[in-house]
N, C-alpha and C positions, 0 to 999 in steps of 0.2 A: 551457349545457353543464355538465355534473354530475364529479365528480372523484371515483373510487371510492377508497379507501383504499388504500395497498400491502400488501400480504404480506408480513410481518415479515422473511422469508428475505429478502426481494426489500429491503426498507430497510435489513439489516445491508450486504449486501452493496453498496448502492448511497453506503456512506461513502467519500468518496477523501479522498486526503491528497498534497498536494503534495510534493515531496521535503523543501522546510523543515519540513513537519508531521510524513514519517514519521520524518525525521531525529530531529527533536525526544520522539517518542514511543521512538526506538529510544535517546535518550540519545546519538548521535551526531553527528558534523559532517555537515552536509549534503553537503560533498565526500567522505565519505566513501562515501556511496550514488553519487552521481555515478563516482566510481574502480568500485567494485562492478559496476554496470551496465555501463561500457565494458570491465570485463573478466569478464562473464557469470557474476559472481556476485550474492551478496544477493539479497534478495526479488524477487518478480516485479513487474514492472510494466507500465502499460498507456500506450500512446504516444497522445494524443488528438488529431491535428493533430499540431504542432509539441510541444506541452506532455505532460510524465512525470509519471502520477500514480499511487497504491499505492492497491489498493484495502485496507480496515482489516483482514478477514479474513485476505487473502494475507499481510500484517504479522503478522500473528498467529501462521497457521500456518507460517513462516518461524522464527520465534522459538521454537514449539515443538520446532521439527527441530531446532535447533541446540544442543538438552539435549542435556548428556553424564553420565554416571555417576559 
């Protein structure tokens, strides 16, 4: 069996990050995304089973939204 390469699109998108990871890229507590998501804010995230993870782009563009002037 042969493994073709991914589509660049398809590999950005395919980074997830744990809450301790996006915490840590966000420079925040990990409870603090935890508080966020149980009151429907901060980034989005994706429920896999049991386990919450960020994907890096939605991290990102989260972060851009959040420029202010």
């Amino acid at each position: 069996m042969s493994v073709l390469p991914l589509h660049k699109e398809i590999e950005e998108e395919a980074v997830v990050w744990d809450t301790d990871e996006a915490a840590a890229f966000l420079r925040i507590s990990p409870r603090t995304l935890v508080s966020w998501r149980s009151r429907g804010m901060g980034p989005t995230y994706v429920k896999v089973g049991r386990r919450v993870v960020y994907l890096q782009r939605d991290i990102v563009a989260w972060l851009y939204q959040q420029r202010s002037t």
